[in-house]
C-alpha positions in Angstrom: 27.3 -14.9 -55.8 26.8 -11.4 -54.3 23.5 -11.0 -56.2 22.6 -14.6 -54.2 24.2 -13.1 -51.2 21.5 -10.0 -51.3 18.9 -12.3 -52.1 19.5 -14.1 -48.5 19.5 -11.0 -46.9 16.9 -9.5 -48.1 14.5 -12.6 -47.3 15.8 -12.4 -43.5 15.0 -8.9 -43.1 11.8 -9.4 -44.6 11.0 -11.8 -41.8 13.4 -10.3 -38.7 10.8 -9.0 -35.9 13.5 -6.7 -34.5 13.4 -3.3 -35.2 17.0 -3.0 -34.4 18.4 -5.8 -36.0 16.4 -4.8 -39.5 17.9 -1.4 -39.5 21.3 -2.9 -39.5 20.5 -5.2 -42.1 19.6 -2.9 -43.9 22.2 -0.5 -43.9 24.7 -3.3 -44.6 22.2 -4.4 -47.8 21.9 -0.7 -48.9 26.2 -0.1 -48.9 26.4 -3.7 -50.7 28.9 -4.5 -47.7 29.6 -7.9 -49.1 32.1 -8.8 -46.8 29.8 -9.0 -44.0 26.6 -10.0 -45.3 29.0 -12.8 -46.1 30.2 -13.0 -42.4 26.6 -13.4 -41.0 24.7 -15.6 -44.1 27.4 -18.1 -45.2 25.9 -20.3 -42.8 23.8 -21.0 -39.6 24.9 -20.4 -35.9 25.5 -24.5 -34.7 23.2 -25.6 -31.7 25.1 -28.5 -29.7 25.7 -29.0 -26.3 26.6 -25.3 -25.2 23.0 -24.6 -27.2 23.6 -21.5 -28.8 26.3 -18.9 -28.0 27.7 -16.3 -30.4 27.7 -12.5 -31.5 24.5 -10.0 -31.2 23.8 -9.0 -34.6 21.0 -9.5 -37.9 21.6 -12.8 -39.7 22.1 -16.6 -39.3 25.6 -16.4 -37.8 24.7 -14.0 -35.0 22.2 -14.0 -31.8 18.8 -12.5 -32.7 15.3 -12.8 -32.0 15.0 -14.9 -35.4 17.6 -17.6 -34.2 16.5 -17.7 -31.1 12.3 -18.3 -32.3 13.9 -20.8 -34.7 15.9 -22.2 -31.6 12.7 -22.3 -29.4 10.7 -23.7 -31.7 12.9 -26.5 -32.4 13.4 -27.6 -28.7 9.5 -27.5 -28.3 9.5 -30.0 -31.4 11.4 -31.4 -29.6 10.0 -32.0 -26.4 6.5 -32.5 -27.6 8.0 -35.9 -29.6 9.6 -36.8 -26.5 6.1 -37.0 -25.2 5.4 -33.9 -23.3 2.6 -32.3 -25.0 2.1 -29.8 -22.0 4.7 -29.8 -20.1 6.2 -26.9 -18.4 9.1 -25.3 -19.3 11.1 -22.8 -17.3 12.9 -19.5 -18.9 15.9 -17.7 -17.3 17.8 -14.8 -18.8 20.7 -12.9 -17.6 21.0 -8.6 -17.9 22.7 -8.5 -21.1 21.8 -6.9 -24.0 18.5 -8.9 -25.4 18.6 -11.1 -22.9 14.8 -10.0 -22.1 13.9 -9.8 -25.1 14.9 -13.8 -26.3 13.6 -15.0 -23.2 10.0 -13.3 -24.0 10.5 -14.9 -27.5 11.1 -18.5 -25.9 7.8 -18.2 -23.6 5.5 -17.1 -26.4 7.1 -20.0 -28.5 6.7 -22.3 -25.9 2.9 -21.2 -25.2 2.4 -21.7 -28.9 3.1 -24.9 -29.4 1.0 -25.8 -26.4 3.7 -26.2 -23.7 3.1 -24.6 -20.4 6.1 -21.6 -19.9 7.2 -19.9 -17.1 9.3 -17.0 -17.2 11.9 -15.8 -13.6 10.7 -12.5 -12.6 13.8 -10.5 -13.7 17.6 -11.2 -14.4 19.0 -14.0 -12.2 21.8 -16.6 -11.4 21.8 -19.7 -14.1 21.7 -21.5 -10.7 18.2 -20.3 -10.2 17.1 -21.3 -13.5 19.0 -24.9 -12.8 17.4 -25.0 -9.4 13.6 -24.1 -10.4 13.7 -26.9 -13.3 13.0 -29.5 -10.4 11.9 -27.1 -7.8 8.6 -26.7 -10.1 8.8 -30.1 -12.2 9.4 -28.9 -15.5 10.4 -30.7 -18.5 13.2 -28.6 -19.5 14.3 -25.2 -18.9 16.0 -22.2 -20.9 18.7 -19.7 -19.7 19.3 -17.0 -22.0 23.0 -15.6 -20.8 26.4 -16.2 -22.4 28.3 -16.2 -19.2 31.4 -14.9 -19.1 31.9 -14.0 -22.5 32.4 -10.1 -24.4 29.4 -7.7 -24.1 28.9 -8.2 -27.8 27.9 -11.9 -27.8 24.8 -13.7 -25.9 23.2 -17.3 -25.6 20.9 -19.6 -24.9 21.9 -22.6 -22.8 18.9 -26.3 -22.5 18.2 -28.0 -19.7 16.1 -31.1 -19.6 13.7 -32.2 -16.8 16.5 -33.8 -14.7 18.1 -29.9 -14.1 21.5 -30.5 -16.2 22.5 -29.4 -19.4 21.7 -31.4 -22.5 24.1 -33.7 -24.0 23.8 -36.2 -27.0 21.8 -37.1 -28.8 19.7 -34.7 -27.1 21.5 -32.2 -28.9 21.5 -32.8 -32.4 17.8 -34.2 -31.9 16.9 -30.7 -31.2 19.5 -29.1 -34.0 17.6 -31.4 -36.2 14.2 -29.7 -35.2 16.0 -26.0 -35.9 16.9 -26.9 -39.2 12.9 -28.0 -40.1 12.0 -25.0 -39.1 11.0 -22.3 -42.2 9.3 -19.3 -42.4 8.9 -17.6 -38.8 5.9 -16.7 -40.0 5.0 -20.8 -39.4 6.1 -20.6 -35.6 2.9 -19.3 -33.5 3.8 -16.2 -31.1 1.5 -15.6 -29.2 1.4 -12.6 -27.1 0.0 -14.3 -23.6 -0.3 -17.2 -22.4 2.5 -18.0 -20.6 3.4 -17.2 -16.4 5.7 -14.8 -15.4 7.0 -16.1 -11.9 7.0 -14.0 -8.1 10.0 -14.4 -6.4 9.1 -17.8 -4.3 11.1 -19.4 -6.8 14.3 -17.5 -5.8 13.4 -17.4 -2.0 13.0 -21.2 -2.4 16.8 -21.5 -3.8 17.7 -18.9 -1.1 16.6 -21.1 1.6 17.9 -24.0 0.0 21.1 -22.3 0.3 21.0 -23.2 3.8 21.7 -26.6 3.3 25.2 -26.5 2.0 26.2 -25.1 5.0 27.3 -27.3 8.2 24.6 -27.3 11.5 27.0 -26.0 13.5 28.2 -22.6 12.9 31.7 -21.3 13.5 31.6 -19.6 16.8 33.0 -15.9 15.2 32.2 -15.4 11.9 34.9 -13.4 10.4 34.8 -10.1 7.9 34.0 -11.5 4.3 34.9 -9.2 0.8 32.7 -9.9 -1.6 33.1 -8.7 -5.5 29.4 -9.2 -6.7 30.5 -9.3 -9.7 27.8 -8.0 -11.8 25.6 -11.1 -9.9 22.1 -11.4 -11.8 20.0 -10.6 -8.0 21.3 -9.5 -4.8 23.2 -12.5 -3.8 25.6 -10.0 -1.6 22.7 -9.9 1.4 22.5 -13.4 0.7 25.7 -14.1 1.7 24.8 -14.4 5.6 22.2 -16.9 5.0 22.1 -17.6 8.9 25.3 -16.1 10.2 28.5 -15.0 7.8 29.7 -11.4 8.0 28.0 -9.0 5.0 30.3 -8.9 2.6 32.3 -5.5 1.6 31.1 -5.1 -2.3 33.2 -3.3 -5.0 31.0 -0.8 -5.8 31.7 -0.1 -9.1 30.7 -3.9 -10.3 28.1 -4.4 -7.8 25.3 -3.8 -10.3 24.0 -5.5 -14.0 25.6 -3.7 -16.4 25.5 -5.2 -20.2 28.5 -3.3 -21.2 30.9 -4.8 -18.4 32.8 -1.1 -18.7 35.7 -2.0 -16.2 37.2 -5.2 -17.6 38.2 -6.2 -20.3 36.4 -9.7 -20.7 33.7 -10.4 -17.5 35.1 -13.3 -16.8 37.7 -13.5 -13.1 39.9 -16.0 -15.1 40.9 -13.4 -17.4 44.0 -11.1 -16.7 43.1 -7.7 -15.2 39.0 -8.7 -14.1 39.9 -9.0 -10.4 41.8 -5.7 -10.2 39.4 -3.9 -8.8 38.3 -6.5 -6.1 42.0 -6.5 -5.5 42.5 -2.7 -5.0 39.3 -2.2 -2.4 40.3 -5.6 -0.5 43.7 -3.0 -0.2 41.7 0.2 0.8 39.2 -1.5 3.3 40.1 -1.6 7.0 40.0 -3.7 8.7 41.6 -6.1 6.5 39.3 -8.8 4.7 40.0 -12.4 4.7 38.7 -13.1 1.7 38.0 -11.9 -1.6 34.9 -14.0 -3.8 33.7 -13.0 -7.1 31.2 -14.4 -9.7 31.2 -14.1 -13.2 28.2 -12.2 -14.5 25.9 -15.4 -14.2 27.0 -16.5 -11.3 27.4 -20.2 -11.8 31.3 -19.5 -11.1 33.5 -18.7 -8.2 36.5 -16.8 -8.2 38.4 -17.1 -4.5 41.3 -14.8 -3.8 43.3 -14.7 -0.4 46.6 -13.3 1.3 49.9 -15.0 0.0 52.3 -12.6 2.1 52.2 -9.2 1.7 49.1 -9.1 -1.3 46.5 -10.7 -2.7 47.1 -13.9 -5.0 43.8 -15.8 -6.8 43.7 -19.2 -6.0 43.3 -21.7 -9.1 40.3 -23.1 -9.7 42.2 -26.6 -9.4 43.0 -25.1 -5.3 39.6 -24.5 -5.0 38.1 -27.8 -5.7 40.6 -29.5 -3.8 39.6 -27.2 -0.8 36.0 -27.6 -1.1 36.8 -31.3 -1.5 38.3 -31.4 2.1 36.1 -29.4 3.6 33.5 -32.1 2.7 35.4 -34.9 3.7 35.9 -33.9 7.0 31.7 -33.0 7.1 31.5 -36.6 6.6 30.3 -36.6 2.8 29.5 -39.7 1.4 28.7 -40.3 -2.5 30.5 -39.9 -5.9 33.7 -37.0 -6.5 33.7 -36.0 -10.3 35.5 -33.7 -12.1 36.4 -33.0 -15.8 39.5 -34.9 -17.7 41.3 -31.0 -17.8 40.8 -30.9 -13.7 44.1 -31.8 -11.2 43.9 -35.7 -10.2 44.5 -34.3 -6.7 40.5 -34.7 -6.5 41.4 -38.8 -7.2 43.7 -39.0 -4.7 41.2 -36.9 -1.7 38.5 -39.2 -2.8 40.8 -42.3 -2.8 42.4 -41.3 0.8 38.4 -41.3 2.2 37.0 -43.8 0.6 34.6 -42.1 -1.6 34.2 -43.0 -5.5 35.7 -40.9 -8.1 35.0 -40.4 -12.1 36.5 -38.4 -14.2 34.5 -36.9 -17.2 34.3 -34.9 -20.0 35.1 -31.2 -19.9 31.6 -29.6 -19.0 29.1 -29.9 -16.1 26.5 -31.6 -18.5 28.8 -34.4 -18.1 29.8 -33.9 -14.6 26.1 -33.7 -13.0 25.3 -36.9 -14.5 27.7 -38.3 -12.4 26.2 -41.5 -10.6 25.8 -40.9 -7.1 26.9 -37.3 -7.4 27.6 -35.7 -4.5 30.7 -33.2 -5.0 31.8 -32.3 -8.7 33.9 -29.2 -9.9 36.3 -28.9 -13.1 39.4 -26.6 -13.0 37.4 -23.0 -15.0 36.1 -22.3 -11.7 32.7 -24.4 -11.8 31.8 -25.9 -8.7 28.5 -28.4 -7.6 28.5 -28.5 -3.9 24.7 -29.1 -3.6 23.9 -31.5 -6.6 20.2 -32.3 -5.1 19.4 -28.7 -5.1 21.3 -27.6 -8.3 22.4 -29.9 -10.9 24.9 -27.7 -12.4 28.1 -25.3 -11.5 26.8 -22.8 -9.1 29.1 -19.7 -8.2 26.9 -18.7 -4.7 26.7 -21.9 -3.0 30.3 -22.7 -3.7 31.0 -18.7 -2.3 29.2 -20.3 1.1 30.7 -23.4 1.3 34.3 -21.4 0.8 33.8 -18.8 3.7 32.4 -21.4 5.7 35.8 -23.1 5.5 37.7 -20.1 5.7 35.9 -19.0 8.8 36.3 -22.3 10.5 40.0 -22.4 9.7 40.3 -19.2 11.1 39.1 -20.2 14.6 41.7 -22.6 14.5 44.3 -20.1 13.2 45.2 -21.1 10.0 44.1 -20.3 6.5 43.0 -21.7 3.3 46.9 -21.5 2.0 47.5 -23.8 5.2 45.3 -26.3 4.1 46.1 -26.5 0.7 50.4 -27.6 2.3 48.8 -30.1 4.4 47.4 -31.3 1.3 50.4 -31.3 -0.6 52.2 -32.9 2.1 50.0 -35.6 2.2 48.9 -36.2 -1.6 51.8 -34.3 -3.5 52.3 -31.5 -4.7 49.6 -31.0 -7.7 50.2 -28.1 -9.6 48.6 -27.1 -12.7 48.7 -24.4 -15.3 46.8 -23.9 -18.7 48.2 -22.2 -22.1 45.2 -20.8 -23.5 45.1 -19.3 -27.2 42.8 -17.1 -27.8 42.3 -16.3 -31.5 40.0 -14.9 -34.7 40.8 -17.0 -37.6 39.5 -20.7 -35.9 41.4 -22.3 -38.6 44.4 -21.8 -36.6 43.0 -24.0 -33.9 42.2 -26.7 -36.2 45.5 -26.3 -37.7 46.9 -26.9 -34.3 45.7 -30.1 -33.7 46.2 -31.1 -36.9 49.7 -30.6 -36.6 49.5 -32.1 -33.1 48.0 -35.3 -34.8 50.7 -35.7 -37.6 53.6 -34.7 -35.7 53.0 -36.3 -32.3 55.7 -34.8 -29.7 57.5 -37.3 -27.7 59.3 -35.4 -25.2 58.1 -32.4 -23.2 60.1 -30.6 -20.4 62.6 -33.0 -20.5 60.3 -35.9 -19.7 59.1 -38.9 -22.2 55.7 -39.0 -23.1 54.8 -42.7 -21.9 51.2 -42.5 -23.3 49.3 -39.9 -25.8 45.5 -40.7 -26.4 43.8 -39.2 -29.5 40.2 -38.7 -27.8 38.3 -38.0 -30.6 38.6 -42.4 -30.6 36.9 -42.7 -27.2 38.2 -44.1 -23.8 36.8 -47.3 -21.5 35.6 -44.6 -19.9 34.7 -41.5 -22.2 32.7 -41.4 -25.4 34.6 -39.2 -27.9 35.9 -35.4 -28.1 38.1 -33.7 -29.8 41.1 -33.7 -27.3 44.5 -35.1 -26.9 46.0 -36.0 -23.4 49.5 -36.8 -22.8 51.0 -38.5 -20.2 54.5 -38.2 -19.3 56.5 -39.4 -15.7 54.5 -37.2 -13.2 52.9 -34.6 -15.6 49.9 -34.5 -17.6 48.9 -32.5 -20.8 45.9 -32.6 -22.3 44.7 -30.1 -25.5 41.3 -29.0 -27.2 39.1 -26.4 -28.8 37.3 -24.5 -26.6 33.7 -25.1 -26.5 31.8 -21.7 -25.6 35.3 -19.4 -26.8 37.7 -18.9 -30.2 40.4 -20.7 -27.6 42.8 -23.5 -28.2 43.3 -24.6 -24.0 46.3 -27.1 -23.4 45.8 -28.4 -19.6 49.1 -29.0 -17.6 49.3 -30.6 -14.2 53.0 -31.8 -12.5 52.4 -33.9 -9.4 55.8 -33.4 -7.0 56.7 -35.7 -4.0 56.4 -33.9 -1.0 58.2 -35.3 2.0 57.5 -32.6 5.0 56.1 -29.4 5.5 60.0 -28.0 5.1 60.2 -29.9 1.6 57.8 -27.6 -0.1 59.7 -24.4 -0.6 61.7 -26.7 -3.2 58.5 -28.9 -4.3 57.2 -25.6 -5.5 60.3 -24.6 -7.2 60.9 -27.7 -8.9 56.4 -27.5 -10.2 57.2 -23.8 -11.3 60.4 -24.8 -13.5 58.4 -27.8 -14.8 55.4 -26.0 -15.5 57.1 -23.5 -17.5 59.0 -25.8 -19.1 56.1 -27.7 -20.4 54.1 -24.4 -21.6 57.1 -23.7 -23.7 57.6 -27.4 -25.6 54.5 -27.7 -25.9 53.7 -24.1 -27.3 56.3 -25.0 -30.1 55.1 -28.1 -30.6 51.7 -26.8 -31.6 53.4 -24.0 -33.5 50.7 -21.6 -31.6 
């Protein structure tokens, strides 16, 4: 087995065009480090609907310039037996480590196989990359980012013509055209050809901006904070498209950086990654309003205000429901959609105004197919105000749309935090929570559900379980995933694998009557002890 082991490794450095990935190799083949050569050849990194996203590193099992060619070369397979023999494909990347490199790899692929590429100037927003698919009529598109992962890992994320992400069978048609693929060596590279893009592209999605905000502006703009977040531009300037304050940056994440040196995972859901946003919001004078924060590709927003005396984030469950009103009272028409793991507060703002809603699978490739799009979000912070500009989350128009609100509510004096009780008041009180398990044997996830699956619970926090759903079977309304939703007297649960992370996410929402303005104190009491209680069952049920 080892001698076999060797054998695999030594044919993939033969082949590996990256200096820095063959010297690894072949230090780990030289010390017979079994263990790991075992780690990165006992089988292939999995293309699906998240594409590719995994650890930087030489082998099969880890992002490199040889899975990526072998990616590229695939999806122009692909394409080409889809019909477009020279259509044009657009190529994104984001400033981590390789990034550059993997999106130079795609366009020379691309160009070889007789496809027209086009590669962004430098590092930008996924949104750019979403937006310039349709801006410049191309067949697909490639972002090379892994969002808010670790430093260590990248990816590499397909779009079709229509601007969203790929979803079956598109997926495993193009998986399918990965594995034919052989000897690099088979895959023409060559070194021009392809078009590396000015910056119209981005000053066309700049001015697009524009349009997600309302005619008329609020008559005194007020003083915005803005954490850029490690944004993949200058999106900061861009922040006062026509009028809103310039933003207040936190210097010391304001710029690219593939290390991410001051968190701990680039990503404003995590614990700790808006500390720093927090502490200069504290130290600037006057006082900000708001705080707003990407993650390092920008397609999410992070929204933080006062709640007393300090800062609190708002949930990415607040902020759709914010964003949500703020469009109904612009007069939106079309389709509301959010994910299954989103708060049904969403349904009942849509319902209230007469607009359609739909619920969908977790994931914007699902929510920007949406019929008749014309607001969609799901509770990890992804928001789609602008669906006809970008078909996909997108982190700076959702920023604009935000302080737009926040600025109006302020000539009125009240806040975001006011809104949010008039909408409990009116809708109830929709709280939600997540218990997210991270972890680094994924058997344990697997083993969870399993257990989930044999030993059903029937009661959690005191309240009967009136309906549990296997989803891997389907809905009416959903093809299959591997989930399980609960529903119980005026809470939901729902559970599943993450997706892009070694997580096992359990969703909870309580929905609380709210009488009056005076009744929430107690509404909020009552969510919080519910809440918890659920988090607890249904941690032991899982046994996680």
């Amino acid at each position: 087995m080892h001698d076999d082991l060797i054998a695999r490794a030594q044919a993939w450095l033969a082949e590996d065009p990256d200096a820095d990935t063959r010297e690894e190799l072949a230090e780990l083949i030289a010390a017979e480090d079994h263990a790991e050569l075992a780690a990165r050849f006992s089988g292939t990194l999995q293309f699906g609907t998240a594409g590719l996203r995994g650890e930087l590193g030489a082998g099969p099992l880890r992002m490199n310039r040889s899975v990526v060619i072998r990616a590229a070369a695939g999806l122009a397979a692909y394409l080409k037996k889809q019909g477009y023999t020279d259509g044009l494909v657009v190529i994104g990347y984001d400033a981590r480590h390789k990034s550059a490199d993997f999106a130079r790899d795609t366009a020379a692929v691309m160009t070889g196989a007789g496809l027209r590429a086009a590669l962004l100037p430098r590092p930008l927003p996924t949104p750019v990359l979403a937006f310039a698919i349709r801006h410049l009529g191309a067949v697909a598109g490639v972002e090379v980012t892994a969002s808010h992962n670790p430093p260590r890992d990248n990816g590499y994320k397909v779009y079709l013509g229509d601007g969203s992400q790929i979803v079956p069978p598109a997926d495993t048609d193009i998986a399918a055209e990965i594995d034919a693929v052989r000897a690099l060596a088979d895959v023409p590279r060559p070194t021009t050809g392809w078009t590396t893009l000015d910056d119209s592209v981005l000053d066309a999605y700049l001015t697009r901006t524009d349009a997600v905000l309302a005619p008329t502006p609020p008559h005194r703009p007020h003083r915005l904070h803005g954490d850029a977040r490690r944004r993949q531009g200058r999106p900061p300037r861009r922040l006062r498209p026509r009028r809103l304050p310039r933003p207040t940056l936190v210097t010391e994440q304001a710029d690219p950086d593939p290390e991410f040196p001051t968190v701990a995972f680039p990503n404003p859901e995590e614990p700790g990654a808006m500390d720093l946003a927090f502490a200069t919001a504290r130290a600037t004078s006057p006082a900000p309003d708001l705080i707003v924060a990407n993650d390092p590709d920008a397609d999410r927003l992070a929204v933080a205000v006062h709640d007393g005396t300090d800062w609190r984030m708002l949930r990415g469950d607040e902020v759709g429901a914010l964003l949500a009103a703020h469009l109904v009272s612009r007069g939106a028409t079309g389709t509301f959609a959010e994910s299954i793991v989103s708060s049904s507060l969403l349904g009942r703002i849509a319902e209230k105004a007469n607009l359609p809603h739909v619920e969908t699978l977790t994931g914007f490739k699902w929510i920007a197919r949406a019929e008749g799009l014309r607001f969609g979000y799901e509770e990890a912070l992804g928001y789609c105000v602008d669906p006809d500009g970008v078909r996909d989350k997108d982190g700076i128009t959702a920023a604009l749309l935000i302080t737009e609100l926040a600025s109006t509510l302020k000539e009125a004096g009240r806040t975001l935090l006011d809104l949010l009780d008039d909408l409990a008041v009116e809708h109830g009180l929709h709280a939600t929570d997540q218990l997210s398990v991270r972890v680094q044997d994924l058997s344990l996830i697997a083993d969870a559900m399993r257990r989930l699956r044999e030993q059903p619970p029937t009661r959690l926090a005191g309240l009967a379980i009136t309906e549990a759903e296997d989803l891997t079977k389907g809905t009416a309304d959903l093809p299959p995933t591997d989930g399980l939703r609960y529903t119980l007297d005026g809470a939901r649960v729902i559970v599943r694998p993450s997706g892009t992370e070694p997580k096992l996410k359990c969703y909870l929402e309580v929905v609380v009557p709210v009488g009056t303005h005076a009744d929430l104190p107690a509404a909020r009491t009552r969510a919080a002890d519910l809440l918890a209680a659920l988090k607890r069952d249904f941690a032991a049920a899982a046994g996680i």
